[in-house]
PDB file of N, CA, C and O in Angstrom, chain B, residues numbered from 101:
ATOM      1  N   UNK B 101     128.878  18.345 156.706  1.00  0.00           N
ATOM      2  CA  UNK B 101     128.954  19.755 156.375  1.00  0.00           C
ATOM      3  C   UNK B 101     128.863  19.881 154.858  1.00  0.00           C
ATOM      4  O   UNK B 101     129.518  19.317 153.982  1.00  0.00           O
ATOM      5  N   UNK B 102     127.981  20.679 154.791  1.00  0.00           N
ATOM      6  CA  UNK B 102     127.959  20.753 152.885  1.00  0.00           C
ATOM      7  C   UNK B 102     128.979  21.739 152.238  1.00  0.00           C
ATOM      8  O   UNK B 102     129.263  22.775 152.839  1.00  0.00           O
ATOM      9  N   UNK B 103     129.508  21.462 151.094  1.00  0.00           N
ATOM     10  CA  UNK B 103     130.442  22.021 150.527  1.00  0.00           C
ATOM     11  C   UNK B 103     130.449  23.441 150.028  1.00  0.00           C
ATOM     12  O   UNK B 103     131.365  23.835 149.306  1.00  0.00           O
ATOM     13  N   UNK B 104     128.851  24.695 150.612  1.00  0.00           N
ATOM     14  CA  UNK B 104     129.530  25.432 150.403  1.00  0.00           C
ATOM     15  C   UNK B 104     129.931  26.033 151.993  1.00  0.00           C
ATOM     16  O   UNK B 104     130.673  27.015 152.014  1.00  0.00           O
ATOM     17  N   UNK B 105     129.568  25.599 153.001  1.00  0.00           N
ATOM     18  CA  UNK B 105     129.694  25.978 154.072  1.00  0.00           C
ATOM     19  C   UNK B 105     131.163  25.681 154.448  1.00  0.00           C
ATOM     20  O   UNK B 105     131.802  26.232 155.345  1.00  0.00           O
ATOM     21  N   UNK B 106     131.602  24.677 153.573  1.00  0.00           N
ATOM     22  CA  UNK B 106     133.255  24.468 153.555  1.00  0.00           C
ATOM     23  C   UNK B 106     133.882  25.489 152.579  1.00  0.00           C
ATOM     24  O   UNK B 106     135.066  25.733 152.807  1.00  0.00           O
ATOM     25  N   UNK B 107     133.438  25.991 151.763  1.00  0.00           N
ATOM     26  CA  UNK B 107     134.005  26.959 150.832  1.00  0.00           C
ATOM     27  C   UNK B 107     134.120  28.263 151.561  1.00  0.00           C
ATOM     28  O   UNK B 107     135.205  28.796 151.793  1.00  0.00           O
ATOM     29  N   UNK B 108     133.024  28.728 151.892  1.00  0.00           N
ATOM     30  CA  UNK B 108     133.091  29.595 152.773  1.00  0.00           C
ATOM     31  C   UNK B 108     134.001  29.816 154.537  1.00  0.00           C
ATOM     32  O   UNK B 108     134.138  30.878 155.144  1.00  0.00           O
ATOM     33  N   UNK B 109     134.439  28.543 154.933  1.00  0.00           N
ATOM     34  CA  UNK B 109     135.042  28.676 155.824  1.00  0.00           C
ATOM     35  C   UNK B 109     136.664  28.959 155.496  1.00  0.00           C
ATOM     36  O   UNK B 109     137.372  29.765 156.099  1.00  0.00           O
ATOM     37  N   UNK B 110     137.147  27.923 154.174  1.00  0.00           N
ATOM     38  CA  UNK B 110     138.326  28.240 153.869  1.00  0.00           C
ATOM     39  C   UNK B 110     138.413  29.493 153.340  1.00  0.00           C
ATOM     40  O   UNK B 110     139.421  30.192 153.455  1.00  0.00           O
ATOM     41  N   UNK B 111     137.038  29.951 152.544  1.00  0.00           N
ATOM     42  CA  UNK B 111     137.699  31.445 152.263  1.00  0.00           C
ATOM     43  C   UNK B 111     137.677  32.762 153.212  1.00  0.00           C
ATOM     44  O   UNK B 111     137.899  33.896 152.788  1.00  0.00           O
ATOM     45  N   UNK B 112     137.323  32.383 154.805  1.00  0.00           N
ATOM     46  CA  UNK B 112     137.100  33.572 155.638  1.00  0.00           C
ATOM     47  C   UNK B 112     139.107  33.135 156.187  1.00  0.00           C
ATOM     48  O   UNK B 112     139.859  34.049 156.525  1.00  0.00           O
ATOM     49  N   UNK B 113     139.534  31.788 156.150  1.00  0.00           N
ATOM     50  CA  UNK B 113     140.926  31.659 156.104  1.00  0.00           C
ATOM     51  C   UNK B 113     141.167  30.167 157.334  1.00  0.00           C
ATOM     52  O   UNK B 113     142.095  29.839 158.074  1.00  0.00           O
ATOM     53  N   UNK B 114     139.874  29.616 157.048  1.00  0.00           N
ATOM     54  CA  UNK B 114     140.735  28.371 157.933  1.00  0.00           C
ATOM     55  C   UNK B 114     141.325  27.177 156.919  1.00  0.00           C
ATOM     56  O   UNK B 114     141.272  26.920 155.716  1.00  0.00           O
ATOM     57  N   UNK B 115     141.772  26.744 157.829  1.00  0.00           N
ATOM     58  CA  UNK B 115     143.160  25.695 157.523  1.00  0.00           C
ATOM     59  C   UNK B 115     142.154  24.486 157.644  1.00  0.00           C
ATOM     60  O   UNK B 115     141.753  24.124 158.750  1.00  0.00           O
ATOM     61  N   UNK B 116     141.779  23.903 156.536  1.00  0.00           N
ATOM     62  CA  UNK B 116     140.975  22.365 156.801  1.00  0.00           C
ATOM     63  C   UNK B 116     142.308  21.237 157.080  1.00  0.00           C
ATOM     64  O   UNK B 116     143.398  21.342 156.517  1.00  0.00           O
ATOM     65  N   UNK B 117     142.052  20.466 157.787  1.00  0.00           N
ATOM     66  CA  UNK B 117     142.977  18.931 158.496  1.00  0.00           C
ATOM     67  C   UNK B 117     142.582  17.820 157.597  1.00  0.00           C
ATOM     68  O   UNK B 117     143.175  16.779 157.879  1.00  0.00           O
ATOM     69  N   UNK B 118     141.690  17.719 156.515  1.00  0.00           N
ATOM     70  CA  UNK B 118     141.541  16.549 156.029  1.00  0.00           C
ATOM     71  C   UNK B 118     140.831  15.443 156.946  1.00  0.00           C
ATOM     72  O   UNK B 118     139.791  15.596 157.586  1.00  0.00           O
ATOM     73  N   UNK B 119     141.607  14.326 156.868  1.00  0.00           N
ATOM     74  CA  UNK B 119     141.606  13.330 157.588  1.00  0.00           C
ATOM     75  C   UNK B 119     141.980  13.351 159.642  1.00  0.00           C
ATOM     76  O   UNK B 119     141.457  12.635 160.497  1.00  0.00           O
ATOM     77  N   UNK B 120     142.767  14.165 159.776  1.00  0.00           N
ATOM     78  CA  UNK B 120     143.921  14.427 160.809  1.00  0.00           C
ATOM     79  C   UNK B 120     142.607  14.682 162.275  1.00  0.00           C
ATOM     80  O   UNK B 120     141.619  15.417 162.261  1.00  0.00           O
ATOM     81  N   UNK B 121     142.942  14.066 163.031  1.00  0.00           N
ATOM     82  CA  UNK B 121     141.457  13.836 164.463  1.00  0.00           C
ATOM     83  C   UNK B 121     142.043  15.597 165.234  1.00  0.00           C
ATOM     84  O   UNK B 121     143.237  15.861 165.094  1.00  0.00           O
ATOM     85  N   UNK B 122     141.325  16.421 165.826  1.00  0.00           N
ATOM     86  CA  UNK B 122     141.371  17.600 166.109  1.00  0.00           C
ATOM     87  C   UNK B 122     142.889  17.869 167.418  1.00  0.00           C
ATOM     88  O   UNK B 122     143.287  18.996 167.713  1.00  0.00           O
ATOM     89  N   UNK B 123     143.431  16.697 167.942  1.00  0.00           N
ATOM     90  CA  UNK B 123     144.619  17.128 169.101  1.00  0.00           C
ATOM     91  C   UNK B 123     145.415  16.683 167.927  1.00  0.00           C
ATOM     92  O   UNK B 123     146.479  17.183 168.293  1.00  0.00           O
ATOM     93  N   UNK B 124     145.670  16.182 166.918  1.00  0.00           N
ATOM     94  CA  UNK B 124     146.711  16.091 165.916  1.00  0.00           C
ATOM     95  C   UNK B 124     146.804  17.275 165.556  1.00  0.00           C
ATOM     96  O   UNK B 124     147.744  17.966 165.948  1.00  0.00           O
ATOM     97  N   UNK B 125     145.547  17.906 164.476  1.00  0.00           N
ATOM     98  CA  UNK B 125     145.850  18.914 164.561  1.00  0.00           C
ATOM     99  C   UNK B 125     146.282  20.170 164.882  1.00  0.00           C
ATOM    100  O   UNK B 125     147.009  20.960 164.279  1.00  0.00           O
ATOM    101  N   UNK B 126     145.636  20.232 166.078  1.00  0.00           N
ATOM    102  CA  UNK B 126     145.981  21.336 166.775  1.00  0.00           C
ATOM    103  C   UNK B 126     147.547  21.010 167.387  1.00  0.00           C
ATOM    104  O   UNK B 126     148.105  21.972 167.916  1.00  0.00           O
ATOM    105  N   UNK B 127     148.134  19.982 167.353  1.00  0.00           N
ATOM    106  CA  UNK B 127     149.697  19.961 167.545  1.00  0.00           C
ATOM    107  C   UNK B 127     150.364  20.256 166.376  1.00  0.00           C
ATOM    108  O   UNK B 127     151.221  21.136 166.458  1.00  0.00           O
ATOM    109  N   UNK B 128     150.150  19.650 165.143  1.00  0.00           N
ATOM    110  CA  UNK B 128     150.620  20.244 164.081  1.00  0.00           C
ATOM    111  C   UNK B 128     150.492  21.663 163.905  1.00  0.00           C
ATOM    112  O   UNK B 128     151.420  22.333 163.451  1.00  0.00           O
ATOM    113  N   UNK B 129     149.648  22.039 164.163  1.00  0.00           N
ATOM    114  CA  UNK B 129     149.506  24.236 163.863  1.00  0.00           C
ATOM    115  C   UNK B 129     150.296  24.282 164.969  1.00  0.00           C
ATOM    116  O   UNK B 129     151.197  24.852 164.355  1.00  0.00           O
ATOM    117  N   UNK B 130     150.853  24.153 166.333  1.00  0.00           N
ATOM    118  CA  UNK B 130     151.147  24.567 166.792  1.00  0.00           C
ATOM    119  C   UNK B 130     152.748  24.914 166.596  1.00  0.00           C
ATOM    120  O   UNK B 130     153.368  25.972 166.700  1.00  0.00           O
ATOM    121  N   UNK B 131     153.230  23.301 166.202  1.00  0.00           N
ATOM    122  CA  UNK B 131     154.405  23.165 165.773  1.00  0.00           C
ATOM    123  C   UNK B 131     155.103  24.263 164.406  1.00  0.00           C
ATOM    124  O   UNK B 131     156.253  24.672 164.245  1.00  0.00           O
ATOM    125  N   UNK B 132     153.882  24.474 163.610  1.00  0.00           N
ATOM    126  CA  UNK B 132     153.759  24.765 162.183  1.00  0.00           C
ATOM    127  C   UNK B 132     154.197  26.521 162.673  1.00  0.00           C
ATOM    128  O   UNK B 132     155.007  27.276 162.136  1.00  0.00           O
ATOM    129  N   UNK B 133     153.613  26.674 163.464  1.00  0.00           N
ATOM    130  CA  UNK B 133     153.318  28.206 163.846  1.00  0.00           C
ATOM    131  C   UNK B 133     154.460  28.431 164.278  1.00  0.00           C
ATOM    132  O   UNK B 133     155.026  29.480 163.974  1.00  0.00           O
ATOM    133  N   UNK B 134     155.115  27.397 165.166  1.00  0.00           N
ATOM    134  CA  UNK B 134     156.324  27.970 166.043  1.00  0.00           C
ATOM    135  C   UNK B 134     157.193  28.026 165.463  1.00  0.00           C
ATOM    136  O   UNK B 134     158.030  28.751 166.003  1.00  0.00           O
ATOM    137  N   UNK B 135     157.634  27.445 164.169  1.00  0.00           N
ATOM    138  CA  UNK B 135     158.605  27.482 163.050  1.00  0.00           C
ATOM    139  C   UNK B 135     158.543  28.638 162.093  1.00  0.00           C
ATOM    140  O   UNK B 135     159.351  29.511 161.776  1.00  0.00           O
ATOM    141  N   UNK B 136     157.137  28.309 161.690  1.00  0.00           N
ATOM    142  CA  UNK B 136     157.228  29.695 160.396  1.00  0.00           C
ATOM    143  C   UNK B 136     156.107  30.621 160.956  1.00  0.00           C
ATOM    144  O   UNK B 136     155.192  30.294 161.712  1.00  0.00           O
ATOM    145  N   UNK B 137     156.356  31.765 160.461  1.00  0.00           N
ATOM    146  CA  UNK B 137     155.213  32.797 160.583  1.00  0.00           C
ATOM    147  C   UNK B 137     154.359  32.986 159.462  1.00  0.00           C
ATOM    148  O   UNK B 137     153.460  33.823 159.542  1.00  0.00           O
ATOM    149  N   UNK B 138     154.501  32.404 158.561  1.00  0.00           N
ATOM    150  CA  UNK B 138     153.398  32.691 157.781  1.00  0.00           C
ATOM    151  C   UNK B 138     152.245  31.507 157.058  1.00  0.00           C
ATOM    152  O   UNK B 138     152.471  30.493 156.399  1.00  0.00           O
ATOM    153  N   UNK B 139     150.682  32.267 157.599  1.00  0.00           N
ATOM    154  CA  UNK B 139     150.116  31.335 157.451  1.00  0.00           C
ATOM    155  C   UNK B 139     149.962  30.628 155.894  1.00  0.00           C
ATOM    156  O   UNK B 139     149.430  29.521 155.981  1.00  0.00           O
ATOM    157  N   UNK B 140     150.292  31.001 154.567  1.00  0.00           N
ATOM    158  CA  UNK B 140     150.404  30.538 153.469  1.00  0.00           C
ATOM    159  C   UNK B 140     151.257  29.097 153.708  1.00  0.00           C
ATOM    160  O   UNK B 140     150.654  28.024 153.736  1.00  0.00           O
ATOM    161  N   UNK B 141     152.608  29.176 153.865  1.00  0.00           N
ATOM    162  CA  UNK B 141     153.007  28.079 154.235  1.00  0.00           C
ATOM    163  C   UNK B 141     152.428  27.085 155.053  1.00  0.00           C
ATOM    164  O   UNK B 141     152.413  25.940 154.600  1.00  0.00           O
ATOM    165  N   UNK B 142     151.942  27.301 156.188  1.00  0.00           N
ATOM    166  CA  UNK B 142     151.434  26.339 157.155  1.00  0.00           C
ATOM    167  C   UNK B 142     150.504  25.959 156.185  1.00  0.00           C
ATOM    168  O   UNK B 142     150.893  24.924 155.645  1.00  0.00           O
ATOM    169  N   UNK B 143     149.536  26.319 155.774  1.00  0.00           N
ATOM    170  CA  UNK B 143     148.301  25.732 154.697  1.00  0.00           C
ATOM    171  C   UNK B 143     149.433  25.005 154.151  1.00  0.00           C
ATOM    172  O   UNK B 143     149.609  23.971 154.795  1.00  0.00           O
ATOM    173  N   UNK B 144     150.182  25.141 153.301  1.00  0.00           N
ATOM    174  CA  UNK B 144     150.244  24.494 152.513  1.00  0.00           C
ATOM    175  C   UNK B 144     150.946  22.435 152.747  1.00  0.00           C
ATOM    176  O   UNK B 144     150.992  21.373 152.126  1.00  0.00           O
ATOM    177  N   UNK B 145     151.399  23.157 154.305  1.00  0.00           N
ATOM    178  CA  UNK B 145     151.904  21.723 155.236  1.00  0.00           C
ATOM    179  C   UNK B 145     150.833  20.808 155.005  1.00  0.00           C
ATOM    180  O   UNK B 145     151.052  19.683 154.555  1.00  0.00           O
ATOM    181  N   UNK B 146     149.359  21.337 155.367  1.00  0.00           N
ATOM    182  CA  UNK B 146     148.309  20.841 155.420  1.00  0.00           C
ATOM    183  C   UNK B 146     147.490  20.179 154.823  1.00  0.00           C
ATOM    184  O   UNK B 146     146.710  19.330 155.256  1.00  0.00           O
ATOM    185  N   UNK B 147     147.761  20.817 153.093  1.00  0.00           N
ATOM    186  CA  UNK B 147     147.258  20.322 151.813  1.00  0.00           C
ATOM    187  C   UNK B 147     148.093  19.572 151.356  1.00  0.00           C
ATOM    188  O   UNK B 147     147.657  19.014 150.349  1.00  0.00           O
ATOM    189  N   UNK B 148     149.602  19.140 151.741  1.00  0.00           N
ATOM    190  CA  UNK B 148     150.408  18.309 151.201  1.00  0.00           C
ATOM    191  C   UNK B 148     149.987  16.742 152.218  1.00  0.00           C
ATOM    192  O   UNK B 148     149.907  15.591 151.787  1.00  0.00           O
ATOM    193  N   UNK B 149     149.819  17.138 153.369  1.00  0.00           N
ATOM    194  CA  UNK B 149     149.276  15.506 153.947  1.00  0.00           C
ATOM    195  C   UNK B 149     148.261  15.176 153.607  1.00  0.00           C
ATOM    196  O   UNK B 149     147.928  14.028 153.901  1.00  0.00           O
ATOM    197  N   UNK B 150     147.076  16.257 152.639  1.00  0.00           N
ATOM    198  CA  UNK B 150     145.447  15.643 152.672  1.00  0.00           C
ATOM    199  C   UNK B 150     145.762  14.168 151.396  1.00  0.00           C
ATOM    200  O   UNK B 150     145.009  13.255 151.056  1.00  0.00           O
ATOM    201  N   UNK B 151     146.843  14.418 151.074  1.00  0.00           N
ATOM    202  CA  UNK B 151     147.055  13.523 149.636  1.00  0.00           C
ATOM    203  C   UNK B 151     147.437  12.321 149.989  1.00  0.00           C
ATOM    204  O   UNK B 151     147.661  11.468 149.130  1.00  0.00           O
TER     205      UNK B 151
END
């Protein structure tokens, strides 16, 4: 995927996984969601594991 088609996806508001295979993810948002309501935080769960 070229990088602006990634620019453009995070800025319509998705949450990129990095590394993380797609049933990880989608357990992590789920978990993420059921705790907090707001999606700022959950991103930011997200950008702290890409490291």
């Amino acid at each position: 995927m070229d990088m602006k088609a990634v620019a453009k996806l995070v800025e319509m508001g998705c949450i990129m996984c990095g590394d993380l295979r797609g049933h990880k993810a989608r357990i992590k948002l789920m978990v993420l969601f059921g705790k907090y309501k707001d999606p700022e935080l959950v991103k930011k769960f997200f950008k702290n594991s890409e490291m």
